[in-house]
C-alpha positions in Angstrom: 38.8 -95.8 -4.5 39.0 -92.6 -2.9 36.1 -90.3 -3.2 38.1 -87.3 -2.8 40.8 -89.0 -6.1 37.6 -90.0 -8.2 35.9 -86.4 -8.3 39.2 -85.4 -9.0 39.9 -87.7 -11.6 36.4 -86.5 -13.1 37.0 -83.0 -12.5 40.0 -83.2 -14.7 38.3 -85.2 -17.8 35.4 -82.8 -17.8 38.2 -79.6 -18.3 39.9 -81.2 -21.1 36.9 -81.7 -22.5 36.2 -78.6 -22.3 39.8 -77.1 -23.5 39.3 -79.6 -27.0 36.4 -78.1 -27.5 37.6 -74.5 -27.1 40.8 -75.3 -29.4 38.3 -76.8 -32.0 36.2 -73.7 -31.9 39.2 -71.4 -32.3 40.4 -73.8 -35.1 37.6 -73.9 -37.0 37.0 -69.8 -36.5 40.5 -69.2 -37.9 40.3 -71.7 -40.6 36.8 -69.9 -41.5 38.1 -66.6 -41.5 41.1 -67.3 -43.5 39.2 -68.9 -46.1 36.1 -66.4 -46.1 38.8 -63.7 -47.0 37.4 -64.7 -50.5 34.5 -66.6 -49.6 32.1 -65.0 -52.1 31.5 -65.7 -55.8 31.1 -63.6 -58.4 28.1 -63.3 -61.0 28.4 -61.4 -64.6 25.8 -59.1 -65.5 24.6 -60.2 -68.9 22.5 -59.5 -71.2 20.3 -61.5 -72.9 18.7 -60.2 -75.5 14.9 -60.6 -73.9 14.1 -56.9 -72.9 12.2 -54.4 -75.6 15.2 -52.0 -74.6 18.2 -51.2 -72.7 18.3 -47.8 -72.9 18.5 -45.7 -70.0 19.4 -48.4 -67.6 22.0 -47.0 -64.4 24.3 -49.2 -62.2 22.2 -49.7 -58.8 24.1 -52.0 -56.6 23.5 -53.9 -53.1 26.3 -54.7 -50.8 26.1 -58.5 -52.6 24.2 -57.5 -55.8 24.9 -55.7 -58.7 22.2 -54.5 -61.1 21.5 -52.1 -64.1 18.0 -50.5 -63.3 15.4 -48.1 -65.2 11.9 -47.4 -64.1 9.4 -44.7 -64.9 8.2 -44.0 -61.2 5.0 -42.5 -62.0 3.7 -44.8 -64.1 5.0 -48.2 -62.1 3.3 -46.2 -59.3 0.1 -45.8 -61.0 -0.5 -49.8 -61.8 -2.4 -51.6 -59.8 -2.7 -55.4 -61.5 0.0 -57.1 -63.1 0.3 -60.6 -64.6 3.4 -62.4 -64.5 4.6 -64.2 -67.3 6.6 -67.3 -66.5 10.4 -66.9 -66.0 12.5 -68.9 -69.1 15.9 -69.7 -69.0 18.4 -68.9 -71.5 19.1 -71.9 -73.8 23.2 -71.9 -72.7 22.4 -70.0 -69.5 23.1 -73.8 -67.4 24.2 -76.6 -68.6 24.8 -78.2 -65.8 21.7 -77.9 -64.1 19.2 -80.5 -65.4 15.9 -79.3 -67.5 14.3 -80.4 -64.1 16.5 -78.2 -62.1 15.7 -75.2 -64.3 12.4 -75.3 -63.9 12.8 -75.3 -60.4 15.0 -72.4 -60.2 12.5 -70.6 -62.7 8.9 -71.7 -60.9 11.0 -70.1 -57.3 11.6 -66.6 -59.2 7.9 -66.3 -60.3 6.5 -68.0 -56.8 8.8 -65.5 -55.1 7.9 -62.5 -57.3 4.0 -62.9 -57.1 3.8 -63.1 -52.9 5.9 -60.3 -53.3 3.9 -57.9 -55.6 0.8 -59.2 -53.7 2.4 -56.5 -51.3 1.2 -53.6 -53.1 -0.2 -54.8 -56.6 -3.5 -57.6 -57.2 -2.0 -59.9 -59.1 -4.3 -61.6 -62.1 -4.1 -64.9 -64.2 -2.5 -65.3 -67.7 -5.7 -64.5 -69.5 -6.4 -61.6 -68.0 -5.9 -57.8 -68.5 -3.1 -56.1 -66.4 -1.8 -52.7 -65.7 1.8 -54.5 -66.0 3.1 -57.7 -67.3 6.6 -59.4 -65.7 8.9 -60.9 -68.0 11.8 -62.6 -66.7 15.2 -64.4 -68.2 17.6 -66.2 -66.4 20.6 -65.9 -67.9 23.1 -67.4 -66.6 22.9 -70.1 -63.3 26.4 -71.0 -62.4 26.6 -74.9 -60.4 26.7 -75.6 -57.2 29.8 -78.1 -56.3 27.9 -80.9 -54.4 30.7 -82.2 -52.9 32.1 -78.5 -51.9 28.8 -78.2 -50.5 28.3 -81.2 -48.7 31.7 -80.6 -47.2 30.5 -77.1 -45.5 27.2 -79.1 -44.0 29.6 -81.7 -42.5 32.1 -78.8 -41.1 29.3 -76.7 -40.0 28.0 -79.6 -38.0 30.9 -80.8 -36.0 31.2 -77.8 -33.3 27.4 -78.6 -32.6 28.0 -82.3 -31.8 30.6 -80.9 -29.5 27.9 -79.0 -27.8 29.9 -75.7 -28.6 27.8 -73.0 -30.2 29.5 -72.2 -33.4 28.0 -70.2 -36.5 31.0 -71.5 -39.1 30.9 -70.2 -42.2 30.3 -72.2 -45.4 33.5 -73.0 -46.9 33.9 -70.3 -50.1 34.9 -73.5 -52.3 32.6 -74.6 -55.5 29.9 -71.5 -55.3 27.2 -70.8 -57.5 25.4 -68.0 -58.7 22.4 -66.5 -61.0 22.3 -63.8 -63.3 18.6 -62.5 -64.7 17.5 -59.8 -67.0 13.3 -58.8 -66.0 11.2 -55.9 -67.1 7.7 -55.1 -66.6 5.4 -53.4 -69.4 2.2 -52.1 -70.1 -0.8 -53.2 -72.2 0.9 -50.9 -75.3 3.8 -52.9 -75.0 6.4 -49.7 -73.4 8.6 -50.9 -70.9 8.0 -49.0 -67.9 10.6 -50.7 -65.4 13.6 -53.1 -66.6 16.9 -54.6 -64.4 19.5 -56.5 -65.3 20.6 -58.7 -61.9 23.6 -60.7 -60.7 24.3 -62.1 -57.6 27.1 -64.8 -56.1 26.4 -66.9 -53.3 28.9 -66.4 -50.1 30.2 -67.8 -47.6 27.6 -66.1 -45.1 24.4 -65.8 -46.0 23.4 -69.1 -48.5 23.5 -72.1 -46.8 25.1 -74.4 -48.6 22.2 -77.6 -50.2 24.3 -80.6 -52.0 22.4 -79.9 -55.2 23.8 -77.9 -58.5 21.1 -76.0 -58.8 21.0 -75.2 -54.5 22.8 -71.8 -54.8 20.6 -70.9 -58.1 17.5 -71.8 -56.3 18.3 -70.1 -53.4 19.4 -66.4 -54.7 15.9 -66.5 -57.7 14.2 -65.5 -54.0 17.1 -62.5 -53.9 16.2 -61.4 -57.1 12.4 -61.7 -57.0 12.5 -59.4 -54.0 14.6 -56.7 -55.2 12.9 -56.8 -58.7 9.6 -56.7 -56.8 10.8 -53.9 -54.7 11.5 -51.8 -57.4 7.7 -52.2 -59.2 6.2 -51.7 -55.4 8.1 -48.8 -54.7 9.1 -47.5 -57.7 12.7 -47.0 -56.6 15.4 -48.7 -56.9 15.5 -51.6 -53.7 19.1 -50.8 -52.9 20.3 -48.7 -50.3 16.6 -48.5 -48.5 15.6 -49.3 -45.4 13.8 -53.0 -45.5 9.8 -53.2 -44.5 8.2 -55.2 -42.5 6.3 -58.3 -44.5 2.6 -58.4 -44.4 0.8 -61.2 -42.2 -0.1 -62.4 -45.6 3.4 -62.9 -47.2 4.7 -64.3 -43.6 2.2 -66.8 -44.2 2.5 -67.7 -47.8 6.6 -68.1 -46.6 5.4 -70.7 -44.8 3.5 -72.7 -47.0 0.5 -71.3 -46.9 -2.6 -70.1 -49.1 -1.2 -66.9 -51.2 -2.8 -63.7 -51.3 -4.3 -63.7 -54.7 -5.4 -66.9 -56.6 -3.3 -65.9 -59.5 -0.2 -67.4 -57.5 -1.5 -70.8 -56.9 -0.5 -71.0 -60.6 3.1 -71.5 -59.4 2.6 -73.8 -56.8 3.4 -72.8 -52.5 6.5 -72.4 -50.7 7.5 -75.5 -49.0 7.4 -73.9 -45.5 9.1 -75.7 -42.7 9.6 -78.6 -44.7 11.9 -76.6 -47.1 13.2 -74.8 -43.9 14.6 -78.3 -42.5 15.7 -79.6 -45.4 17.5 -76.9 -46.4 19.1 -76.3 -43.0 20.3 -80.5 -43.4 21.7 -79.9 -46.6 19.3 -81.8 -48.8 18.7 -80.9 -52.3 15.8 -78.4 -52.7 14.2 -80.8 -55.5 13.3 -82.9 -52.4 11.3 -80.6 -50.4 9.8 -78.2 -53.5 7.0 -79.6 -55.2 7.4 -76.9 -58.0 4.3 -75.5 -59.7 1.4 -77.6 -60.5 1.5 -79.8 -63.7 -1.3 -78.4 -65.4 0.2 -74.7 -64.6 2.5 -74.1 -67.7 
């Protein structure tokens, strides 16, 4: 055969190659946009009953959250311990997500929220004195579709395995969400800061995990940072420009030894394991060992 004909020939394979793989990337950027048009869900801000009061609370919302907020600056300011009390569910808050699944979702809020006071506050066990207590209530979790989800994964994957670099947006079908109520008080019981949080997953930002509880577990870290902002600061977290992390909480996001002792109590992040497995799709129940059995 001639050389000349068989570079040619090769020449020509490699360029439509390379055309399929442009029209799939244009294909799979319009059918992403056209979809992500509404490709975020929405969360109801409820209450549920838990907080010692609800007066005085103003709208405060983020460009993907909505909240009601109230907080005595001064006296949030002047704390320096605080305990956290377990986050409970609502008894009809999920009833899709398995008892299992709840706890999971709950043990991520509280591991979240204590690295995250560890910013500012010292954080101290169940038996011991603090300046503030944490008291948070999930009160509604809204399901993950698994197959919705799985469905995004496999689309998100196929550009790669043309060797095309693609970000493709998670298809805005079967989305979950989470809805909590939290306030902190002091030894005399007054509440000195209180919000009332909702949040949808979308399209962009929450990868999607083939678990009903994988959009639940994934925004009760949203929540525990901008209810932790708001006792570290003593502002509302919305609208404010974001800080750098401490070496300390960069490391705990990784799986390693918290700040404060106190935390252990809800086990550690599962670092790059999580990080993996999250970023293949697979259920957070595989990767998050939860809190320690003898914990609650």
């Amino acid at each position: 055969m001639d050389v000349g004909v068989g570079r040619s020939s090769a020449v020509g394979a490699q360029r439509r190659r390379a055309l399929d793989a442009q029209r799939v990337l244009v294909l799979s950027r319009g059918v992403a946009i056209a979809l992500c048009l509404s490709g975020c869900a929405s969360s109801p801000l409820m209450k549920g009953g838990s907080l010692s009061s609800y007066d005085n609370m103003t709208p405060s919302d983020g460009v993907l959250a909505k909240s009601l907020v109230h907080v005595n600056k001064a006296d949030v300011l002047a704390a320096k311990t605080v305990r956290i009390v377990p986050a409970a569910f609502l008894p009809a808050a999920s009833p899709k997500l398995s008892n299992e699944q709840r706890k999971l979702v709950a043990n991520a809020v509280d591991r979240a929220l204590c690295v995250g006071l560890s910013e500012r506050f010292r954080v101290v066990g169940a038996d011991q004195p603090a300046d503030l207590t944490t008291r948070v209530l999930v009160t509604q979790a809204a399901p993950t579709n698994e197959v919705a989800a799985g469905a995004s994964k496999v689309v998100s994957i196929v550009p790669a395995a043309l060797g095309v670099p693609a970000a493709v947006p998670r298809l805005p079908i079967g989305l979950g969400g989470l809805s909590l109520e939290a306030e902190a008080i002091d030894p005399a019981g007054r509440q000195q800061a209180a919000m009332i949080w909702a949040r949808g997953a979308n399209s962009f930002t929450n990868s999607p995990t083939v678990s009903t509880a994988g959009d639940a577990y994934d925004l009760a870290g949203s929540f525990a940072g901008d209810f932790g902002q708001l006792l570290v600061t003593g502002e509302s977290p919305f609208g404010k420009t974001v800080s750098l992390p401490s070496f300390s909480k960069i490391g705990s996001s990784f799986g390693g030894k918290p700040k404060y002792e106190a935390c252990e109590a809800f086990g550690r992040d599962p670092g790059v394991v999580g990080m993996v497995a999250g970023g293949l799709g697979l259920p957070p129940e595989w990767s998050d060992k939860g809190a320690p059995a003898n914990s609650r």
